[in-house]
C-alpha positions as CSV (number, residue, x, y, z in Angstrom):
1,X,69.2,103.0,28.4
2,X,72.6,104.3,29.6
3,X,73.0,107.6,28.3
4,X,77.0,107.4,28.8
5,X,77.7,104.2,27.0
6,X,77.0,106.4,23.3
7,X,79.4,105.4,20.4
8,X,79.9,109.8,20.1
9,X,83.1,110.5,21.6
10,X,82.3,114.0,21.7
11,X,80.1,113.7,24.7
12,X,80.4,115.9,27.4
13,X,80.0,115.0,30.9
14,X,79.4,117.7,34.4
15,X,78.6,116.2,37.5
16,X,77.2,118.8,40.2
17,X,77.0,117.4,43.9
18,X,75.7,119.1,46.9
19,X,77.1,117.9,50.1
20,X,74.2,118.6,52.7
21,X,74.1,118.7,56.4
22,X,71.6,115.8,56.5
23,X,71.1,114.5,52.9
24,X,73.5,115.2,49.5
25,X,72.4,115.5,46.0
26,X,73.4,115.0,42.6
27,X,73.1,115.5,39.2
28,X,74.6,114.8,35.9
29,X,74.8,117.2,32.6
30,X,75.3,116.2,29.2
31,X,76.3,118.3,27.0
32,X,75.0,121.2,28.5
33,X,71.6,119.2,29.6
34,X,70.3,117.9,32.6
35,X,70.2,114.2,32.4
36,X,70.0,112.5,36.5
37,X,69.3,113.2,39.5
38,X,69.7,111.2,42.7
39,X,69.6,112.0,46.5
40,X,71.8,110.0,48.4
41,X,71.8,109.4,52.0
42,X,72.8,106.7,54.6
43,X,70.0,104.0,56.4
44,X,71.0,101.4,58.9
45,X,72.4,99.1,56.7
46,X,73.2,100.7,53.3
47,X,73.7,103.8,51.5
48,X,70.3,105.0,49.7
49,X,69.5,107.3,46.4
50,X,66.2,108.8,45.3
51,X,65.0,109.7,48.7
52,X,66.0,111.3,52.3
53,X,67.8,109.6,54.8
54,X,65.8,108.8,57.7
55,X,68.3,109.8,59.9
56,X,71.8,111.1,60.4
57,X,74.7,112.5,61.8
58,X,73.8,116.5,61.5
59,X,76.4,119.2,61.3
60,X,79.0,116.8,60.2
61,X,80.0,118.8,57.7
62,X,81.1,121.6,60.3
63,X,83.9,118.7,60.7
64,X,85.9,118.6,57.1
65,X,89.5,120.1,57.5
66,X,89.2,121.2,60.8
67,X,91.5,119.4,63.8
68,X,90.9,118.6,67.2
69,X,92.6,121.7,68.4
70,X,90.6,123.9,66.5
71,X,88.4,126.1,68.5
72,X,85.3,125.7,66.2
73,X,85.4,122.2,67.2
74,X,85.5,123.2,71.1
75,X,82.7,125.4,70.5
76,X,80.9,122.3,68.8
77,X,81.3,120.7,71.7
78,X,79.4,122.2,74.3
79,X,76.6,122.7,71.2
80,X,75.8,119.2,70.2
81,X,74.1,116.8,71.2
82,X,76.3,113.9,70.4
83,X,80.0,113.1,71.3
84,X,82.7,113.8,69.0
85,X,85.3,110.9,68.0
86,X,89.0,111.5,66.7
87,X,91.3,109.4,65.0
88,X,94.9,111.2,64.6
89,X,93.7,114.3,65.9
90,X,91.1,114.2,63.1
91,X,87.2,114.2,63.8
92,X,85.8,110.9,62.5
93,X,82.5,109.4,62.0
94,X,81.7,106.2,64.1
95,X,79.1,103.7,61.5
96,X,78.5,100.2,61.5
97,X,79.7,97.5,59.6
98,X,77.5,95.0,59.0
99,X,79.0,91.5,58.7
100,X,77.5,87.6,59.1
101,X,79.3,87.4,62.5
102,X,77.6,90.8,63.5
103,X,77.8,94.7,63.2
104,X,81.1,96.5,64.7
105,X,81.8,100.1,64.6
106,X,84.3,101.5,62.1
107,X,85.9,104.9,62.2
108,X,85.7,107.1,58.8
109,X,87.2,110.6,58.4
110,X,84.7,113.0,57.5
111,X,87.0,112.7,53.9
112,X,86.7,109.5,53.4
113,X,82.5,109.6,53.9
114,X,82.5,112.4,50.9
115,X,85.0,109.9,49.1
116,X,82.3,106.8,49.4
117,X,79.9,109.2,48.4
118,X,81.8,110.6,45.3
119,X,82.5,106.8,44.6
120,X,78.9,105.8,44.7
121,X,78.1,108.5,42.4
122,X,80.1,107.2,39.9
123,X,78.9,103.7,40.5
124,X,75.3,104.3,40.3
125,X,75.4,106.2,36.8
126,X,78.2,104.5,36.2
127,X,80.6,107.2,35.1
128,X,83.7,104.9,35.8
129,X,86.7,105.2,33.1
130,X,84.1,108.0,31.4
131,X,85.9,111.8,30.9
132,X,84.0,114.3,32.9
133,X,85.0,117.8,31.8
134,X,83.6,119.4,35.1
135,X,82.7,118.5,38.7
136,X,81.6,121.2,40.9
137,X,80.6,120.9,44.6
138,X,78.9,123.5,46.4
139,X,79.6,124.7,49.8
140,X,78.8,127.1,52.6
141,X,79.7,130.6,52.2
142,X,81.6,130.9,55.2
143,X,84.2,127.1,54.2
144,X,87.9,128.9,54.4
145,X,90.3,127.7,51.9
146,X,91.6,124.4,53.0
147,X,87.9,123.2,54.0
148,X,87.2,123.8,49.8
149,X,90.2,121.9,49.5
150,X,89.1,118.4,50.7
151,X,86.3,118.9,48.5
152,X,88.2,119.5,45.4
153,X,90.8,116.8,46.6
154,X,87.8,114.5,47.0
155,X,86.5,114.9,43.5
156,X,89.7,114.4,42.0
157,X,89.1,111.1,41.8
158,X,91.0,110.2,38.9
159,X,93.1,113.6,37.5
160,X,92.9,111.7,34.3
161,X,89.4,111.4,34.0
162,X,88.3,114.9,35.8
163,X,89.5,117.7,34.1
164,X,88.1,121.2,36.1
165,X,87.2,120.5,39.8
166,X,86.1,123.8,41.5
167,X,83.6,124.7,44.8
168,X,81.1,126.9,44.2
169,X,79.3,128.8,47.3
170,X,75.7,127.4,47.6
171,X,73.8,131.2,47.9
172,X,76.0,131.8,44.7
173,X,74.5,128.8,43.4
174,X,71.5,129.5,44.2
175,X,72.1,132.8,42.3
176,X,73.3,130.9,39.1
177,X,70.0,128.9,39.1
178,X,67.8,131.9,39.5
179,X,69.5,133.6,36.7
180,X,69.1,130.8,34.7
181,X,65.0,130.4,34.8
182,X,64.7,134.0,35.2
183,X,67.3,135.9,33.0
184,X,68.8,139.3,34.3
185,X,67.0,141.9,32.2
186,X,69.7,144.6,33.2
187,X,72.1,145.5,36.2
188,X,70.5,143.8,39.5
189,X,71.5,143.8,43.2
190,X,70.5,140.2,44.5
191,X,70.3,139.3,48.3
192,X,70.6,135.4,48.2
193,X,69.1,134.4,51.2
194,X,70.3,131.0,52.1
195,X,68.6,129.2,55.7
196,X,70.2,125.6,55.5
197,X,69.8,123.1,58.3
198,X,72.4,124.6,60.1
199,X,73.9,127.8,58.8
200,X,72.3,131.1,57.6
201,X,74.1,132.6,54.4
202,X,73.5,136.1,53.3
203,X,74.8,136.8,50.3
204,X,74.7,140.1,48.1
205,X,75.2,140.1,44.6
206,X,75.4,142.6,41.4
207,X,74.5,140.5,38.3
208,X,74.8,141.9,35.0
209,X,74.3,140.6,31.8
210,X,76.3,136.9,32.4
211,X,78.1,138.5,34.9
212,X,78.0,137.9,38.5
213,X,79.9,139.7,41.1
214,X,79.9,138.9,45.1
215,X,79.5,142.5,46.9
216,X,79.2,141.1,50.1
217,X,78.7,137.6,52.7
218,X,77.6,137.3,55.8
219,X,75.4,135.3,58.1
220,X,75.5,133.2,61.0
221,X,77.3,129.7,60.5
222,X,75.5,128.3,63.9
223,X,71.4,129.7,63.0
224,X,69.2,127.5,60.8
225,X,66.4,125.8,60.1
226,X,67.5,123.7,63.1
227,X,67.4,126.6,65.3
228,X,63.1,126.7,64.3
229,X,63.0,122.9,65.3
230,X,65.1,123.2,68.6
231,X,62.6,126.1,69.6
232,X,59.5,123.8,68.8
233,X,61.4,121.6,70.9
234,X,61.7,123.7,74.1
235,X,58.1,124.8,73.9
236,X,57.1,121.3,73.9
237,X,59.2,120.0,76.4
238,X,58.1,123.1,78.9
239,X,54.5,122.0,78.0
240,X,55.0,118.7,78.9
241,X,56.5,120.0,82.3
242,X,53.5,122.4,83.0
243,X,51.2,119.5,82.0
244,X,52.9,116.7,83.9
245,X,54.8,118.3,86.7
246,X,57.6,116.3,86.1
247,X,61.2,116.3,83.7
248,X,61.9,119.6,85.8
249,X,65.6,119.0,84.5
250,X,64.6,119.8,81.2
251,X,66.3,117.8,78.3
252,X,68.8,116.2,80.4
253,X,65.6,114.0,81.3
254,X,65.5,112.1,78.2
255,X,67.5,110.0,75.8
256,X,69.2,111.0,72.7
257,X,67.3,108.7,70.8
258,X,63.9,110.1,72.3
259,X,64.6,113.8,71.8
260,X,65.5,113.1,68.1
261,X,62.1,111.4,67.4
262,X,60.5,114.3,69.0
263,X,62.7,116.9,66.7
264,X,61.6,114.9,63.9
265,X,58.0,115.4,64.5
266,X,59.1,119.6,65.3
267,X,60.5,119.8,61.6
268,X,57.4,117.9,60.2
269,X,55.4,120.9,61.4
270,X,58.1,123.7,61.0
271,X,57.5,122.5,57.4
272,X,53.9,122.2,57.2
273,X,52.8,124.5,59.7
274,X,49.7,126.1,58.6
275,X,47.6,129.6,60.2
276,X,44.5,127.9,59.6
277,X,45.7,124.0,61.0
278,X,46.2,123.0,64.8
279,X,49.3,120.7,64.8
280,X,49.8,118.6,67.6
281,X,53.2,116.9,68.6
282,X,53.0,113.7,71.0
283,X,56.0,113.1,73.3
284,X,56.0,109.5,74.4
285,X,58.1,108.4,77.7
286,X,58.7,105.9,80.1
287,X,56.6,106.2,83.5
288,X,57.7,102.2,84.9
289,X,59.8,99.4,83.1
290,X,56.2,97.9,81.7
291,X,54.2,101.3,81.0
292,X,54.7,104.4,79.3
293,X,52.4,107.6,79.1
294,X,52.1,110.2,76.3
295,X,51.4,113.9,76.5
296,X,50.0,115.7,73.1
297,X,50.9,119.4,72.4
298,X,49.4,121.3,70.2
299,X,51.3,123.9,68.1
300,X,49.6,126.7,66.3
301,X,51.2,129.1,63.5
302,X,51.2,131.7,66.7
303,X,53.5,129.2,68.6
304,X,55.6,129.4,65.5
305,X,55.8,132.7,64.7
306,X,57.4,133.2,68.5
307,X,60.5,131.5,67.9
308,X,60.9,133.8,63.9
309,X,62.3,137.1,63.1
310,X,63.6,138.1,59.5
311,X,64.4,141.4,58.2
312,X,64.4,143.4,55.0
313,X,67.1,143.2,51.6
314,X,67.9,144.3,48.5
315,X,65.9,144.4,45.5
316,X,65.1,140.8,44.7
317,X,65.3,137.7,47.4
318,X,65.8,134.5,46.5
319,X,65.3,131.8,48.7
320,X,67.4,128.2,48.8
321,X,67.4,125.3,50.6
322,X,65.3,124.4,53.7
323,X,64.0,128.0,54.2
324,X,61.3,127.4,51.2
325,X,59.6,125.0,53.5
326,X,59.0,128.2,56.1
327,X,55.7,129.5,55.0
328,X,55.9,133.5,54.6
329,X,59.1,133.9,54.9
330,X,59.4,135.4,51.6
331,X,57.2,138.5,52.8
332,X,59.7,139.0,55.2
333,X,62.2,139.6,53.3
């Protein structure tokens, strides 16, 4: 059953969409109730919903509003791990289109991928010709104006059919969603504490009552949850070197391809990594064109624990996004 096809013109339709570094999610509210939810991400072939991408273009969002000349994008860079495409002196993302004569690569603006997305959305549940009263995006604390912009230009969709379009900072969402399980019982200080894939937001807040006001941001817009797997990384490469003698150049050694297999298997234990469980990550490579050799290394919590450092905040910490998968981070803070 469609719940937007109702005879009751009175309905009342929110759409919430988080545009992640790896993955997005969305959700729909009617009349003040949650009523879908759907992840969407991109495979080889098609754009997906109820589960993760398997893989992607991380940091892309970095991209939105932001020109060639901009320095972030020079710093960028000498960062990643992947070239950068442009298209009018605007960053671009390089995907494949699929066709009967065979695939070819078509450049998007980093707009116009949140634009399929937004359109998808509205497809899937489909919202199309429905009045939505409110659409709100979230974003990283530290997006400047015109970077909120695309996103509020990209919802607007239709002007007719979207009435109140707003960004909303994701450790102040995350602040909204607390409150909302766990109402305030009086005036609070709140230190959101927001580890993403790729960006650390901290974010103090006084909430009273209904009322929530931002006291102060910070953070660090190039440490994340990334930053744990790239460390994971290292050790295991260095092992590998100390086992094999050999890849004495260190990452410059392998492919792209190859060293994003091996993060994957870094963020699988970086999520599950346990004090009382010996995890073991197996980097497979190329010794001859006909045989290839693999080296196991083992990762304890201690190995972990190397690469972590948190301090202390405010009264009450609440933790969003990837972080929650960091076991004991929450004593930390």
């Amino acid at each position: 059953m469609n719940p937007y096809k109702s005879g009751n013109e009175s309905l009342k339709i929110g759409l919430a969409i988080d545009f992640g570094m790896k993955n997005s999610r969305a959700c729909t509210v009617i009349n003040g109730e949650m009523s879908q939810v759907a992840q969407l991400g991109f495979s080889d072939k098609e754009t997906i919903y109820t589960k993760p991408a398997d893989k992607g273009v991380y940091d892309v969002k970095r991209l939105i509003g932001r020109s060639y000349r901009d320095p972030q994008i020079q710093h960028f860079k000498n960062i990643w791990k992947f070239p950068l495409s442009f298209l009018d002196n605007v960053p671009v993302v390089v995907r494949k289109n699929w066709l009967p004569s065979g695939a070819s690569d078509v450049k998007d603006h980093i707009h116009d991928v949140l634009y399929h997305y937004f359109h998808f959305i509205v497809a899937l549940w489909d919202l199309k010709g429905k009045l939505i009263e409110n659409v709100v995006c979230t974003v990283p604390a530290h997006f400047n104006w015109y970077q909120r912009r695309v996103y509020e230009d990209v919802a607007r969709y239709d002007t007719n059919l979207c009435r109140n379009v707003r960004t909303l900072s994701e450790p102040v969402a995350a602040a909204i969603a607390y409150f909302n399980n766990n109402p305030s019982k009086g005036n609070e200080i709140l230190l959101v504490f927001h580890l993403a894939s790729s960006t650390f937001d901290l974010t103090l807040l006084q909430v009273s009552g209904n009322n929530i006001e931002i006291l102060a941001i910070g953070g660090d817009q190039y440490f994340g949850a990334d930053s744990f797997d790239d460390t994971l990384l290292d050790h295991c490469l260095t092992e590998c070197r100390r086992l094999t003698g050999k890849f004495e150049q260190r990452k410059d050694e392998f492919s792209l391809k190859k060293l994003f297999k091996w993060k994957s298997q870094c963020e699988s234990v970086r999520k599950s990594v346990d004090p009382n469980v010996v995890h073991t990550v197996t980097l497979e490579y190329g010794i001859s064109l006909f045989k290839s050799s693999a080296v196991p290394v083992s990762i304890t919590r201690e190995t972990f624990n190397a690469g972590v450092t948190c301090g202390r905040g405010g009264e009450n910490a609440e933790i969003e996004g990837s972080s929650d998968g960091i076991p004991g981070i929450d004593v930390c803070l």
